[in-house]
N, C-alpha and C positions, 0 to 999 in steps of 0.2 A: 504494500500500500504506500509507503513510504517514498522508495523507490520511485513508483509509477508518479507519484506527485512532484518530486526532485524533475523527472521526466517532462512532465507535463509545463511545469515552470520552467525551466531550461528552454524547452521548445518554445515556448509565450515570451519571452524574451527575445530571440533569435527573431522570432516574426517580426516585434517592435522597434528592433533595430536594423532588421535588415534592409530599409526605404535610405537610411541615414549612413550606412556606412560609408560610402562615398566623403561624405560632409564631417564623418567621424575622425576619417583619415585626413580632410585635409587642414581640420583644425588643428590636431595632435603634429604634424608635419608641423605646419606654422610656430606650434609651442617650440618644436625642438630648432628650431630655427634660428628664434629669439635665444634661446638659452645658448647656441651656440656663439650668437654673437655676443653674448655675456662673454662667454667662457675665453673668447680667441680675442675681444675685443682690446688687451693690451698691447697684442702683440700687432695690431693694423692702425693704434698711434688711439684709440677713445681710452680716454681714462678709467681704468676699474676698480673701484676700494677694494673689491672683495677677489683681488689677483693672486692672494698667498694662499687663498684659502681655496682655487679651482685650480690650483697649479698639481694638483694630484688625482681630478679629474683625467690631465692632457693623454695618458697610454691609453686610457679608454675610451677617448674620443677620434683620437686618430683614423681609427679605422672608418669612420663615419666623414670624415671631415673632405675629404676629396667629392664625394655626394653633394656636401654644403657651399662649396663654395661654387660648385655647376650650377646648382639652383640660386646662388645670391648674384649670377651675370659673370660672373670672373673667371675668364677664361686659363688664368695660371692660377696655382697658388701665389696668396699674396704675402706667403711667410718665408724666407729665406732658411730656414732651419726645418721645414718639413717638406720634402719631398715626396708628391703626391702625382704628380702629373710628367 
């Protein structure tokens, strides 16, 4: 009974969002956009308070960061110490 109801919501779920996913994804795109430009934004000359504290971030962002910067127009990387392109 249980089960079948976990089921039952799971699938009622799925229906409700499945018109949106589209729109789901490209809000979520956009959040990690801006955070990127948080995160890289010392290193392309904006000032960041919070630079000491996302500098441990950088390993696992890299691998995403060649993606971010296609999508922000910039056809090279615009950092001299990451080679992505």
């Amino acid at each position: 009974m249980i089960d079948s109801l976990k089921k039952l919501i799971s699938y009622y779920e799925e229906v409700i969002s499945l018109p949106h996913r589209r729109e789901i994804a490209a809000e979520l795109r956009d959040e990690e956009d801006l955070f990127f430009l948080l995160l890289y934004s010392e290193m392309i000359g904006i000032p960041n308070p919070a630079y000491y504290y996302t500098l441990e971030l950088y390993p696992y962002m890299i691998e995403k960061f060649h993606d971010w910067h296609l999508r922000m127009g910039m056809e090279k990387s615009p950092m001299h110490g990451i080679r992505c392109c």
